[in-house]
N, C-alpha and C positions, 0 to 999 in steps of 0.2 A: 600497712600493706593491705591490709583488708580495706581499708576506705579506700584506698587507691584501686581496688578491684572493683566495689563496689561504682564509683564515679564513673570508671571506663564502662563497666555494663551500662550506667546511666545515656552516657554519650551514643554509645552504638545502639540503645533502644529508640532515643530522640532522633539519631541518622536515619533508620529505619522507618518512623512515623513521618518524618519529614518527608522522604523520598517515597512514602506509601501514595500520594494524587497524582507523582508524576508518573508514575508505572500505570495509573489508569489510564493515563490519557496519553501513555505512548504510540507511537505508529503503529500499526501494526504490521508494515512493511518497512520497521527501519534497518533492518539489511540490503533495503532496494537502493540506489544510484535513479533520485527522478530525474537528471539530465541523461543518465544513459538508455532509460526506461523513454524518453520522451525521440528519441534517438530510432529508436526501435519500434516506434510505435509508427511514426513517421514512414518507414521502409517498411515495414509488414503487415501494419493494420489500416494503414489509414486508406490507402485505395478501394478496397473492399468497401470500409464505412462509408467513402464518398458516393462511391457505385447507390448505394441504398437511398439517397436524396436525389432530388433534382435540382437544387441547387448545388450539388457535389460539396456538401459540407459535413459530413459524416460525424465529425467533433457533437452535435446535437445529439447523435446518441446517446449522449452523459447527461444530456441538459433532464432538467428534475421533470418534464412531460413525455421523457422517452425510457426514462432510466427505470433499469427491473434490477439493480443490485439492492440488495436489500443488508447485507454484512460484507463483511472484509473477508469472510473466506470463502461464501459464493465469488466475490468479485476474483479472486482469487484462481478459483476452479475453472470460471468463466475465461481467463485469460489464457491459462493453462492448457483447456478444452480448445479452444480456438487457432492458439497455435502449433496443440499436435493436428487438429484435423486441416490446417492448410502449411502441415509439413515445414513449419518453419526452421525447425531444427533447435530449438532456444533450451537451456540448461534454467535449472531452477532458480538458481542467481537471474537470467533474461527476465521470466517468469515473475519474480519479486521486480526489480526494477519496473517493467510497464507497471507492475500492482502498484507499487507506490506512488510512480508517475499521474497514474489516473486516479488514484487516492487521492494525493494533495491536491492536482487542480477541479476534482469535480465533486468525489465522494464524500472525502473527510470522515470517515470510520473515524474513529478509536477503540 
């Protein structure tokens, strides 16, 4: 009985170590929906960002010579901040989704 306890603590401390690089390098937006985030961003942010260029390509704002995110949780506040001040109305769930949305295609946090 005792080795049989011992082994299983074995097991669940190797599960542990194993799954310890994938928890660093998780998303930090994996609660976000980036087709619904990309959805949303399309309808609320993107005319604004286009406004800001002359060639109405607002998406360069991400690009690495525009980009002022520096973490996943400025990027986070930044999106947040943006759509309480142009009143979008979007829930925290809204909020994750664009975060992750703009995460995977420009930022890449971990």
């Amino acid at each position: 009985m005792e080795s049989m306890l011992r082994s299983a603590v074995r097991r669940a401390l190797a599960a542990v170590v194993l799954a310890a690089p994938l928890a660093v390098c998780a998303n930090p937006f994996a609660k976000g929906d980036p087709s619904e985030g990309s959805k949303l961003h399309a309808k609320s942010c993107a005319s604004c960002h286009d406004s800001m260029y002359n060639d109405r390509n607002g998406l360069q704002l991400y690009s690495a010579d525009h980009r002022k995110m520096t973490s996943a949780s400025f990027l986070r506040q930044r999106v947040e901040a943006c759509a309480s001040r142009f009143n979008v109305g979007w829930f925290d769930e809204e909020v994750d989704h664009v975060s992750r949305w703009l995460n995977d295609e420009f930022y890449r946090f971990r």
